[in-house]
N, C-alpha and C positions, 0 to 999 in steps of 0.2 A: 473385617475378615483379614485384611491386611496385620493391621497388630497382633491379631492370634497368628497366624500364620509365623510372621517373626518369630515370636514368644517359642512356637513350637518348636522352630528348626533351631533356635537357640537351648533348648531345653532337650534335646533330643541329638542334636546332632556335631554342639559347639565342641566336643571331644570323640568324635567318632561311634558314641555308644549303640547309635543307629543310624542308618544309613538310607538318607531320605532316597525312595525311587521314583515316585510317581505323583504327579497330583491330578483327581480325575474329576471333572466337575458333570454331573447330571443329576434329569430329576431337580431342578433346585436345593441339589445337596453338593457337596466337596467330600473327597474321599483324598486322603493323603495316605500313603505307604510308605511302610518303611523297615526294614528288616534290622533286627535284634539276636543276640544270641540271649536277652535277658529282660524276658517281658514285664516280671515284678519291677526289677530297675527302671524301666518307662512308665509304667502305671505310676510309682513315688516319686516320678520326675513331672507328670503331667500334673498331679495334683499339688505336688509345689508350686507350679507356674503362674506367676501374677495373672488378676481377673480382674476385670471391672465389677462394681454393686454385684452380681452375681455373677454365679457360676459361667460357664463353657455349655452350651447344650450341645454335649457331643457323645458320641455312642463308639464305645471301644469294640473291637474286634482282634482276634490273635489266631494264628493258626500256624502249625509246622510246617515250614517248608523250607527243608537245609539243601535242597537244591535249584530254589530262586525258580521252581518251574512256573507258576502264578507270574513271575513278572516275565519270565521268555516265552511265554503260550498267551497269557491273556493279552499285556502291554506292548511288547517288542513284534511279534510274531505278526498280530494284526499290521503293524505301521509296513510290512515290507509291500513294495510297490511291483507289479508285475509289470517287467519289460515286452 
């Protein structure tokens, strides 16, 4: 997990093209976020990315969201702490 993880944020983020926000682990799964102006660019970026003997068993998702609300309502929003 470690290695892909690297691999990812290097393929993904070593020029800014996205912008890693979150990594969320549950369910024995990992969910990593990351917002794009340019989803095709990520999709030719992920399947460029070195593999071991096979593939990646990973499941792509994409949605619009040009005002980050999914990370300020789902991620951020939960973590504030009541005084």
């Amino acid at each position: 997990m470690n290695v892909f993880e690297e691999r990812l944020f290097e393929a993904l983020g070593h020029d800014n093209h996205a912008v890693w926000v979150a990594v969320l682990t549950f369910d024995g799964a990992r969910q990593w976020v990351f917002y794009t102006s340019d989803v095709s660019e990520c999709g030719r970026r992920l399947a460029a990315m070195p593999h071991e003997e096979r593939s990646y068993p990973i499941e792509l998702e994409a949605d619009e969201d040009p005002t980050w609300t999914y990370l300020r309502e789902s991620i951020l929003n939960p973590l504030k702490i009541e005084a």
